[in-house]
N, C-alpha and C positions, 0 to 999 in steps of 0.2 A: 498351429494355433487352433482350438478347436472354434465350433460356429457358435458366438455370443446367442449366449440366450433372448429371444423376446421379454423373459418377465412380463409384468404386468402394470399398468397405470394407476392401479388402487394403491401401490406402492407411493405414489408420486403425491397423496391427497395432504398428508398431511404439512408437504412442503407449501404448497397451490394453496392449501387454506391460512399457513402461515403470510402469505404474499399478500392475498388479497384485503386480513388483516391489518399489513401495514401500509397496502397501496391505499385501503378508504381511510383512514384514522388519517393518513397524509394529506388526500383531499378536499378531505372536511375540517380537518384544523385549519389547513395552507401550510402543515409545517412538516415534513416529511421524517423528522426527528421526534413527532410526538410522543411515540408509540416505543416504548424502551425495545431493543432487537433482544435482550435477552428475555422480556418480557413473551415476547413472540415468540423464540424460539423454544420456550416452558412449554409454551400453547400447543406448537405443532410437535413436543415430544410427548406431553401428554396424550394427543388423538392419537399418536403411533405406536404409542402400547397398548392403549382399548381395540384398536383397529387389529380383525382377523385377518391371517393370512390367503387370498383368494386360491383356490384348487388344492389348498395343501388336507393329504388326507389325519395329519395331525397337527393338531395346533397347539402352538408353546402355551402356558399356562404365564399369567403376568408375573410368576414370580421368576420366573425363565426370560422372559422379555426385558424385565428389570438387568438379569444380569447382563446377557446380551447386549444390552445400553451401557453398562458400567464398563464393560468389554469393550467398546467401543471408545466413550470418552477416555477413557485409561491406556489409549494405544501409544506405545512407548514413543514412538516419534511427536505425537501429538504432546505427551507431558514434556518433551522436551521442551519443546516449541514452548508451553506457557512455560517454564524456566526460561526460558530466551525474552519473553517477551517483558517478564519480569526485570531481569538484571538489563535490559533495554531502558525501564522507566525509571528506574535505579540511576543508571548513567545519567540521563537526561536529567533528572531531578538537583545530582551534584553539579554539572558543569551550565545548567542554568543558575546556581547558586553561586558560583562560584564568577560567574561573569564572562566564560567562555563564549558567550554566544553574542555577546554582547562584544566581545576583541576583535572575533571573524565578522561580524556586519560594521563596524566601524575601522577595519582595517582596508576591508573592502572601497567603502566612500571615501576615504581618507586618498584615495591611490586613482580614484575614477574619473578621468577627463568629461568634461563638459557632452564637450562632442557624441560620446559614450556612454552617454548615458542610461539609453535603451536596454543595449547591447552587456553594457554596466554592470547596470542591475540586475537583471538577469544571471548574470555571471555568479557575481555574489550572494541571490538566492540559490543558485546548483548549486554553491559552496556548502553554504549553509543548510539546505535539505541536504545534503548528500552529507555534511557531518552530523546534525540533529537528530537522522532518519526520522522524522515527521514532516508530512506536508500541512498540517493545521497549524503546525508549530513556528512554521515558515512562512506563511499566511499571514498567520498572529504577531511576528516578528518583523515584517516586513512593508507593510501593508501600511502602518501609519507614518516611514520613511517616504514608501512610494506615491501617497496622499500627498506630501508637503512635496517631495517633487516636481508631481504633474503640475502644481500650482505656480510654483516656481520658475518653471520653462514652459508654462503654457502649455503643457501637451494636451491630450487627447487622455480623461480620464480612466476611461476604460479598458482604453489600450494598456496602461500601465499596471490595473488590475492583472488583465489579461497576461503580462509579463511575470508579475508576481506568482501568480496560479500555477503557469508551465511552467517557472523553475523548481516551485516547492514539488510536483507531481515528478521531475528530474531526481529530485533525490529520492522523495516516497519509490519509485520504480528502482534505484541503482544502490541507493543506503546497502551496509554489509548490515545495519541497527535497526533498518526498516522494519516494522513486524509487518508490510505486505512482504519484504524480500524474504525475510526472516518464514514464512508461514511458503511460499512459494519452492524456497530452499529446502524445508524441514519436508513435504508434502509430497515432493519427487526424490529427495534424500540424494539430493547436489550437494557440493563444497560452495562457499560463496563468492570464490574468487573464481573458478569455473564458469559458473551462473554471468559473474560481472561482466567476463569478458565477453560471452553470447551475445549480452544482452546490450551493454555499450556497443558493439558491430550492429548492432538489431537498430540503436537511436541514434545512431551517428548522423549520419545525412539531415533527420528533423535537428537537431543540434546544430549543424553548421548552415541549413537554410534559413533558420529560424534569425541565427546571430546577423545573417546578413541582412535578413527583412529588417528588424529592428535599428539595424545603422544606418539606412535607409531613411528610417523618417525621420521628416524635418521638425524640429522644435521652434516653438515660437518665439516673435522678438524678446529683447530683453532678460531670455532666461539667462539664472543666475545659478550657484551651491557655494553657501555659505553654512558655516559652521565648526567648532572645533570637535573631533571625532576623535578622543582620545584612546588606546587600546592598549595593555600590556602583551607583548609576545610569550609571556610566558602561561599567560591564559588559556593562550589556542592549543597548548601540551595535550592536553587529554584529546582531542579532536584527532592531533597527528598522530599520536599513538595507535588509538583505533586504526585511524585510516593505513597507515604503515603493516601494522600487525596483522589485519585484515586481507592486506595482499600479500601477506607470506606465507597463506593459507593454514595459520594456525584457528583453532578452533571456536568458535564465537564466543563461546563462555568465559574460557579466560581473557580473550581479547575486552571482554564487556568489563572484566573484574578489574584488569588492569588499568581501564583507561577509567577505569571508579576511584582508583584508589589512587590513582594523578590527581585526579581532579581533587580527594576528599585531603590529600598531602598538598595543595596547593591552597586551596582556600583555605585550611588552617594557617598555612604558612603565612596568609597576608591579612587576617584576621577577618575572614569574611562567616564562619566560622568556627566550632569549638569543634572536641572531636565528638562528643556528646550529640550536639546538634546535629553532625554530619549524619549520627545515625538513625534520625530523625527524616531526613531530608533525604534519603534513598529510600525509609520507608513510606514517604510521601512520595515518592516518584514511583516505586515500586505499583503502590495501591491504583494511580492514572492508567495503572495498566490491570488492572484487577478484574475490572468488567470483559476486558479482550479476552482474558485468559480463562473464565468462565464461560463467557460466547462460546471459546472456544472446545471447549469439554465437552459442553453442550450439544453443542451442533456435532461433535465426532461421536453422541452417542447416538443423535437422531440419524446421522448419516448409517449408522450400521443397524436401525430399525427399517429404515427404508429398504436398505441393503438385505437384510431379511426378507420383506414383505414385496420385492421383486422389482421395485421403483427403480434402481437403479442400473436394473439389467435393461430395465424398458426404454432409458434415458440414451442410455449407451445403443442400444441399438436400433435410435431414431436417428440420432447422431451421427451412423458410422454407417448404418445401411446403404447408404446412394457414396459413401467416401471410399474409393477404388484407391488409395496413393495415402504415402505420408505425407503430401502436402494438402487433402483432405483430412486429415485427422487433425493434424493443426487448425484449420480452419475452423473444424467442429471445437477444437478446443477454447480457440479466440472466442467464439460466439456464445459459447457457454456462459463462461467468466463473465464476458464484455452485459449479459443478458442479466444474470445474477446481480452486476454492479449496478444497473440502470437501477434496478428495481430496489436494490436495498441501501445502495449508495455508500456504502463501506468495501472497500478495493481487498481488505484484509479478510473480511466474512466472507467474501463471495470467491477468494482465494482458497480458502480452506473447504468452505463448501463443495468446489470444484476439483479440487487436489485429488481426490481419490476417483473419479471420474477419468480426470484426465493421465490420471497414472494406468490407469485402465486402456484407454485409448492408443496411450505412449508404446505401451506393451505389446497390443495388436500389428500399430504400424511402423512397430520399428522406429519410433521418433526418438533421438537425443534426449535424454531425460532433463540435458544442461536449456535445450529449446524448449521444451514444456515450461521448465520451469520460466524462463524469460518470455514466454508465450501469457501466461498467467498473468505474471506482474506486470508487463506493460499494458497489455487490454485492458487488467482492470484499473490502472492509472490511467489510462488512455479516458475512459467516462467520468471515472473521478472528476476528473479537469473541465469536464464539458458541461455535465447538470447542473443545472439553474438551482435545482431542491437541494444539492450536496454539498457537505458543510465547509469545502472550501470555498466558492461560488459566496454561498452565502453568507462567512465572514468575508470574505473579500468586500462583495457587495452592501454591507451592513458597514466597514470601516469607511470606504470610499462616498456611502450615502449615496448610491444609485444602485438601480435593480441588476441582480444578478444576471438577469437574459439577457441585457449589454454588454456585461462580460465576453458570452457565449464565442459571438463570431473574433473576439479578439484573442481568445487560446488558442492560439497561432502552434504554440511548441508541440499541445496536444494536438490539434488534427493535423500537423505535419508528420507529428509521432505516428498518426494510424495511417497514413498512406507510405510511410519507412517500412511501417512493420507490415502490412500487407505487401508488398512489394519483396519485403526479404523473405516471407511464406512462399511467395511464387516464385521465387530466384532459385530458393531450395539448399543446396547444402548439408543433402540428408547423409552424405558422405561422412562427414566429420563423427568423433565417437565423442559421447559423454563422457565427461570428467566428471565422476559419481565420488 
């Protein structure tokens, strides 16, 4: 491996002026969403084509830089990725349509002993984010069940927040339909049933502690569940399909297409419905994804202007200079993401952000590309779950009607999630080979 270049920090300006763009708009609104991210990241592509190259004795001319940027957004892994992310919002659009999501959260309660209820729900949001791949989606789903809940057995409001959060950030991290997994997978160029199994080993232990704290607490007198939770099993088809086809390591694409076309064959079948409207309802599900997929063009062009102008030689070799071991590399890698996500608060931007950094990294020290990638996606679900300003905290806490920062200490699955997954960095296992 040759000695990583120093590069240069002028490289890194027009990320740092994208930042701080959206750290004040955030603080001076109070809303950390004010400020559109593709908006920002226009801004910081913009400065990084005006912006000269520091010591180079010839400088690209902006109609070179231009391409260079289109070069970059247009990186065949990266167009995949926004086709994945696309036939993703596709999917979701027909089997919300079709009442798929609506079968597995009422098959769930329908089945949940009292006692269990913690433990429960919980369960049945891993279900659910882990079939929906969205954690807002599980959030937004969940969130007015687990409101009527707490009320019902007395518990402890935030606690139950705090339950919903870390199982939707459960699937946003393990989904094969995730676009953080999805962008995590595409960015290290894993298989996603490879990646699962890593990364399932990587959250096991926070899973099985987490199950037990919450059977632990005690509920208050009188709690009751009442209701009739009607479901058809034939609804959850497209859900099992996915998940099935998923672990046979056939390819995302057609996995996505097939469990579209369950789903867009079932809802006609029961008149929910036409086939006209169905294709309607995947191009509204499609476009939910429209902004990600743009972000993400974007940010892969600004990532190869930086990349140009020495930013990311610099980044890398702040990063990796004092990391002696593949279990520093990781490290640097966790920190990266985990730093990116505070700041931007989107697990999937700061995934792809990061990707080629830490494919960088992976390279040098020899890391599993199947651990990068699981390294990635959990860190930055790991903050997701925990920000007060981040928009699952803050639907949660918006449905619940109490503030988000009471949430915090009760995302029990997350910070058990980040003392799992530190612990399996320093445990090691750099033995094992990628499944690419």
């Amino acid at each position: 491996m040759h000695k990583q270049p120093k590069g240069s920090f002028w490289g890194l300006v027009p990320l740092i002026i994208f930042l701080i763009l959206y750290v004040i708009t955030g603080i001076t609104t109070n809303n950390f969403n004010s400020m559109p991210l593709m908006i920002g990241i226009m801004i910081a592509s913009a400065i990084a084509l005006l912006m000269p190259k520091v010591g180079a004795k010839k400088q690209l001319s902006f109609s070179e830089k231009v391409t260079k940027y289109c070069i970059g957004g247009g990186d065949n892994g990266l167009i995949l990725m926004v086709i994945i992310f696309l036939m993703a919002g596709g999917f979701y659009g027909v089997s919300k349509s079709m009442h798929a999501v609506d079968a597995v959260t009422n098959l769930g309660l329908s089945i949940l002993p009292l006692k269990l209820i913690l433990p429960g729900l919980f369960m049945i949001g891993c279900i659910i984010s882990f079939a929906m791949g969205t954690s807002m989606g599980t959030v937004a789903a969940l969130m007015p069940i687990a409101v009527s809940l707490a009320l019902k057995t007395h518990g402890n409001m935030a606690l139950f927040c705090g339950t919903i959060v870390g199982s939707a950030m459960f699937g946003d991290n393990l989904s094969m339909i995730s676009a953080s997994v999805i962008a995590a997978d595409r960015t290290q160029n894993v298989k996603a049933a490879a990646k699962f199994k890593t990364n399932f080993l990587m959250i096991l232990p926070a899973l099985i502690i987490n199950l037990i704290l919450l059977a632990m607490q005690p509920l208050g007198k009188g709690a009751h569940l009442s209701g009739n939770y009607h479901y058809d099993l034939v609804n959850l088809l497209p859900y099992v399909v996915v998940i099935v086809l998923s672990f046979t390591g056939m390819n995302v694409l057609p996995v996505l297409t097939i469990g579209m076309l369950t789903g867009i064959i079932i809802g006609v079948w029961h008149g929910n419905f036409s086939i006209i409207k169905a294709m309607t309802i995947v191009h509204n599900g499609m476009m939910n994804m429209e902004d990600m997929a743009l972000i993400a063009i974007l940010v892969g062009g600004l990532v190869a202007l930086m990349d140009y102008l020495g930013g990311i030689a610099w980044i890398l070799n702040l990063l990796t200079k004092r990391v002696k071991s593949a279990r520093g590399g990781e490290f640097a890698i966790a920190g990266l993401v985990s730093l990116l996500d505070i700041i931007t608060t989107n697990n999937t931007i700061s995934i792809i952000t990061a990707g080629p950094l830490a494919k960088d990294i992976s390279a040098q020290f020899h890391i599993p590309a199947v651990r990068t990638a699981s390294n990635l996606a959990t860190f930055s679900c790991i903050f997701n779950g925990l920000i007060p300003y981040g928009g699952q905290l803050l639907v949660a806490g918006g449905l619940a009607n109490i503030s988000p920062v009471k949430i915090v200490p009760y995302s029990w699955y997350c910070l058990l999630m980040l003392l799992s997954s530190v612990i399996f960095i320093l445990i090691g296992f750099h033995q094992q080979k990628a499944e690419a």
